[in-house]
N, C-alpha and C positions, 0 to 999 in steps of 0.2 A: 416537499422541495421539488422544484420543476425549472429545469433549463432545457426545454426543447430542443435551440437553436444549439448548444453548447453537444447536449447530448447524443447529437445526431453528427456532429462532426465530429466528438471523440471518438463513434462506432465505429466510422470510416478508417481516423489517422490510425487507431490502434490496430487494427488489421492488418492495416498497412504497415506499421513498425513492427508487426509481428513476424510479418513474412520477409519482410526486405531489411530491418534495420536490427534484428542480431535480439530484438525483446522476448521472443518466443526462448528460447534458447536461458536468457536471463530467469525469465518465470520460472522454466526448471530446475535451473541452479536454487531457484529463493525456496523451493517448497521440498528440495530433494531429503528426505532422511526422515519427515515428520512423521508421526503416528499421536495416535487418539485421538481426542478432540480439538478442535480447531477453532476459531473463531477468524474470517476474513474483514476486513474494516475498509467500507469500502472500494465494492467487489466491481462495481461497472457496470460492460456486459459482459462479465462473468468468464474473460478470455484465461483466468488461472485455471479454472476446474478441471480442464484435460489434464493439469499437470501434476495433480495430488498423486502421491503414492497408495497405493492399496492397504498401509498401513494405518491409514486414517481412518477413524472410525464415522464420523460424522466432521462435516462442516455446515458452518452457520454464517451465512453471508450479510452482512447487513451493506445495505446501499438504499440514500435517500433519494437521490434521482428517480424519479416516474419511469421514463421510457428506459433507463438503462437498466432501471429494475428489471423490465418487462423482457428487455434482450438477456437478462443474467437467468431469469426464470428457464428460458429457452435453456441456455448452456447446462443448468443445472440437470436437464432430464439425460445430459447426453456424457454427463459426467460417469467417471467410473468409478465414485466414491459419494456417499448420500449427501447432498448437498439442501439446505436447507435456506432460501432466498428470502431476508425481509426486511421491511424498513427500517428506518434510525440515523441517526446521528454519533458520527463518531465520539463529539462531548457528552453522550449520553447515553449508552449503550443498555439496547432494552434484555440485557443478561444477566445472569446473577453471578456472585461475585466469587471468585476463584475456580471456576468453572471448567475451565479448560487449559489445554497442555501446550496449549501455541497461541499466538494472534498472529496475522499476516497485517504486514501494511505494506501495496504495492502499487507505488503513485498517487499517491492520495494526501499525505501529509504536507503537501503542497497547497490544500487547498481547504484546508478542515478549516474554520473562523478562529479557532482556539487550538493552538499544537499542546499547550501547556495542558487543557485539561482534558484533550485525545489522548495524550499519552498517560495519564492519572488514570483512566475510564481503562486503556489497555493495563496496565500493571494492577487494578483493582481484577478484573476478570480472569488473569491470569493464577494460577497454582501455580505456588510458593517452589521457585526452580523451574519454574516453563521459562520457555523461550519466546522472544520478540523477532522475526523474521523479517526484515525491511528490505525492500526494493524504491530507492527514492530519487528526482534526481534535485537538484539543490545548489548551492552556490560554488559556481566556478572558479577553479585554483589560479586561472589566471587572471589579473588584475583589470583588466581591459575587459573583459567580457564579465567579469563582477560589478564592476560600476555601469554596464550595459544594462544587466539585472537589474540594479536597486531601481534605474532610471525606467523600468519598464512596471516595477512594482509599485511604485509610486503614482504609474500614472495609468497606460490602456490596458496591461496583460490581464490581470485580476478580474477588467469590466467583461476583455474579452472570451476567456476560457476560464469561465464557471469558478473565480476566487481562485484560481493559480498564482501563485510567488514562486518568481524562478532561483530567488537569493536567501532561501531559507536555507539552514545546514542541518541537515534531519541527525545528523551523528550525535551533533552538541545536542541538541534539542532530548534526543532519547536518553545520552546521561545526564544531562540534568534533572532528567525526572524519575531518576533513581533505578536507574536497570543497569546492568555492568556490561558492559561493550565486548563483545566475542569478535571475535574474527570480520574481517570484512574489506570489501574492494572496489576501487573507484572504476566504473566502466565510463566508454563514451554512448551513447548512444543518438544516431544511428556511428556506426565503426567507421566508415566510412564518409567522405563527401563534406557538405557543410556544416560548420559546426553549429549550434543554434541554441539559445538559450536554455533550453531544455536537455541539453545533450550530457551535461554533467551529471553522471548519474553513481550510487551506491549500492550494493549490494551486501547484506552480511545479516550477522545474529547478534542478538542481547537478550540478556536474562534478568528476568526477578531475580531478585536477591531470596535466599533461604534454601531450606531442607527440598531435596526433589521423592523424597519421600513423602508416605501419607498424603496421597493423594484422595482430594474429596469426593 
């Protein structure tokens, strides 16, 4: 998968909402607590890695993008927790199955071709009682900037920023596909200034259903 044009401008904006619009800040909240293994869905260029806890034993980042690959490989050397960068597709994940103790999804669920079978592929990989970690942003509470969305999904957003939908609702979306809904919190982002269709955003945890025992 290759979006040059797409990839090189999300290197920039994310930077940028890193430092200025409150995201950086968010990343830590999405990854504070975890330990063992990880799997990220996803990853970019790789702006989570600074924020893993030293509880984690390994991460596994999959990201199809070419160039943001290349920039996540970079992040990965400078990470403080072994971070292991490779290709894939969120509907298909090249891991085996119940594998690990977490998945991260962070901004990404916006823009997978299939939410339905991303989310199948995370609860397949996941151990029975891991948790789902999401950071998403998704369809706007308010009614006027939701029908802005649908009108943007329908038509240039998607062409322009690499399959993004800004009126997706990542909450519904994760329990329907059978993970139970923990905790979690609407931010704006950026906090400030104008608000933009991307600005609705979520924050929280979901869990596989079963024993968090016996782990494989």
């Amino acid at each position: 998968m290759s979006h040059p044009l797409f990839a090189r401008a999300y290197a920039r904006l994310s930077v940028s909402a890193d430092l200025h619009g409150g995201v950086a800040a968010h990343r830590k909240d999405l990854l504070t607590g975890l330990s063992g293994r990880v799997l990220e869905v996803g990853a970019g260029n790789g702006l989570n890695f600074a924020h893993y806890p030293s509880a984690v034993s390994e991460v596994v980042a999959i990201e199809p993008e070419r160039l943001l690959r290349e920039s996540a490989l970079r992040a990965a050397v400078r990470a403080g927790v072994p971070v292991d960068v490779v290709p894939g597709a969120a509907e298909a994940l090249p891991v085996k199955s119940e594998a690990y103790d977490a998945v991260v999804f962070s901004l990404v669920l916006c823009s997978v071709r299939n939410v339905e079978r991303a989310l199948a592929e995370a609860r397949r990989v996941l151990r029975p009682g891991g948790e789902l970690r999401f950071f998403e942003h998704g369809r706007d509470e308010r009614r006027s900037m939701a029908a802005l969305q649908r009108g943007l999904d329908r038509t240039v957003w998607p062409l322009l920023f690499g399959n993004c939908h800004t009126s997706r609702d990542p909450v519904d979306e994760i329990r329907k596909a059978g993970f139970t809904i923990g905790s979690f919190r609407r931010v704006t982002v950026p906090e400030k200034g104008l608000r933009l269709p991307t600005s609705a955003c979520v924050l929280g945890v979901a869990q596989r259903p079963g024993s968090v025992t016996g782990r494989p």
